[in-house]
C-alpha positions in Angstrom: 112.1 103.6 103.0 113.9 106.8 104.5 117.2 107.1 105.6 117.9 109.2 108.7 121.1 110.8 110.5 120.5 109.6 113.8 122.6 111.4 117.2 123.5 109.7 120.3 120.3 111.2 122.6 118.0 110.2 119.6 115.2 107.9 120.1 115.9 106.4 117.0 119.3 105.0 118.3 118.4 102.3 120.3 116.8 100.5 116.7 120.4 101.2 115.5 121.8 99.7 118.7 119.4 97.2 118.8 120.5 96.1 114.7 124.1 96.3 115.6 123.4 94.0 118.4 121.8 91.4 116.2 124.3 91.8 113.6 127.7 91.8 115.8 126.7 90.3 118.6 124.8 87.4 117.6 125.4 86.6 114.3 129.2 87.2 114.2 129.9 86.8 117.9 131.6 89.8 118.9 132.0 90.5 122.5 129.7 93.5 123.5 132.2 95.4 125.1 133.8 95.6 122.0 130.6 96.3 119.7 129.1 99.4 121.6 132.3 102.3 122.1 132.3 105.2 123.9 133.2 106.7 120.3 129.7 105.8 119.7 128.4 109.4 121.3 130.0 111.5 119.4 129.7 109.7 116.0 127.4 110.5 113.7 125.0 107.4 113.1 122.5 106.6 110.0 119.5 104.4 110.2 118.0 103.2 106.9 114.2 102.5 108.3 111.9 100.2 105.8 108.6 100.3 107.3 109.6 102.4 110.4 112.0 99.2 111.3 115.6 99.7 111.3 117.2 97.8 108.2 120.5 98.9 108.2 122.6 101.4 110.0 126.2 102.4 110.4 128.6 105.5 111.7 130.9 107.9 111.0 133.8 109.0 113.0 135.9 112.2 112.0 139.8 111.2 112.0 141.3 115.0 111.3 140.2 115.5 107.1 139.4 111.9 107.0 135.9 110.1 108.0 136.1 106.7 109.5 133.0 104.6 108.4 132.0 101.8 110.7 129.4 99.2 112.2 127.5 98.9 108.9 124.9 96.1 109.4 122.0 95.5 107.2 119.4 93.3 108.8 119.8 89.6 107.3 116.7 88.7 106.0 117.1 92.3 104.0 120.4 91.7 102.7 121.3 91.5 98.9 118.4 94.0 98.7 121.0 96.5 97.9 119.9 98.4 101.1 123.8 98.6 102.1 124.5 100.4 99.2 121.7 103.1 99.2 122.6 103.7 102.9 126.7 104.3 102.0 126.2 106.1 99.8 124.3 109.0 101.6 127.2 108.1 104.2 129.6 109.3 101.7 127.3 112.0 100.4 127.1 113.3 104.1 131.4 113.2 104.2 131.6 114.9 101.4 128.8 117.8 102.3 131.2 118.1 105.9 134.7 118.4 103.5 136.2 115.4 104.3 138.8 114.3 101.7 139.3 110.8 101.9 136.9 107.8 103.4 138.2 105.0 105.2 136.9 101.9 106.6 138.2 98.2 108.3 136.3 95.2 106.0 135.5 92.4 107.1 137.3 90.0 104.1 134.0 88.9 103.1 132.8 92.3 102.5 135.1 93.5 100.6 134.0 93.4 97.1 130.7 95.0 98.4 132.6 98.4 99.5 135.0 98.0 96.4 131.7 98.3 94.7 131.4 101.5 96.2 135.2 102.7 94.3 137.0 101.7 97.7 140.3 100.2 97.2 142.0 97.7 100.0 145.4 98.7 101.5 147.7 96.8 104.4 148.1 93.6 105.2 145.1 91.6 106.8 144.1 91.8 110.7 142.2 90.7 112.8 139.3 92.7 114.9 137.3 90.8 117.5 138.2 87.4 116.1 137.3 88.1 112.2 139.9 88.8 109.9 139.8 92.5 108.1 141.4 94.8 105.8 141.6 98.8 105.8 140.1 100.2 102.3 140.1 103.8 101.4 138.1 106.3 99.0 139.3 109.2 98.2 136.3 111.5 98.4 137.7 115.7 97.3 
């Protein structure tokens, strides 16, 4: 298993892509147009490989002193594996390396005890984000 920071011209990204696309798309339904950004090229993405196949992956988006983390999919056959958590928390590792003082992140409702795991706490009132229902959470990180 390795876990590497992957950039948009990488040839890595298209096994993140390709994850996200499996995860979002199909699983979950979201629309692609909604899925893959143009805040996608300047994010800064992470692929967890296990056996050179992408696993899980997800991104980070500077917001001014803040990091946004996003499109964290683990493959589904490898979830409960703990796999998630290895990979957020070099995420957060990375954020806090770059001096960022506070994560944030929109969960899906079903995730949330998985990133409150992680120390983040849920703030707001619920949304919704291509058709599933979310919540902001937030950890401070300085």
């Amino acid at each position: 298993m390795e876990i590497r920071m992957v950039g948009w011209g990488s040839p890595l990204m298209a096994k993140a892509l390709e994850l996200r696309r499996e995860v979002f798309v199909s699983e979950q339904r979201v629309p692609l147009e909604l899925e893959i950004d143009e805040m996608d090229e300047t994010a800064l993405h992470f692929l967890l490989l296990l056996e050179g196949e992408a696993a899980a992956t997800l991104r980070l988006l500077p917001c001014g002193n803040r990091v946004k983390i996003g499109r964290v999919a683990v493959r589904r056959e490898l979830r409960s594996m703990g796999l998630g958590t290895l990979l957020m928390k070099r995420a957060i590792e990375q954020a806090i390396r770059e001096g960022f003082s506070e994560a944030v992140l929109d969960a899906q409702l079903d995730s949330m005890p998985f990133y409150a795991r992680l120390g983040f706490f849920a703030e707001g009132e619920v949304f919704m984000d291509a058709g599933i229902p979310h919540r902001a959470m937030r950890l401070k990180l300085a």
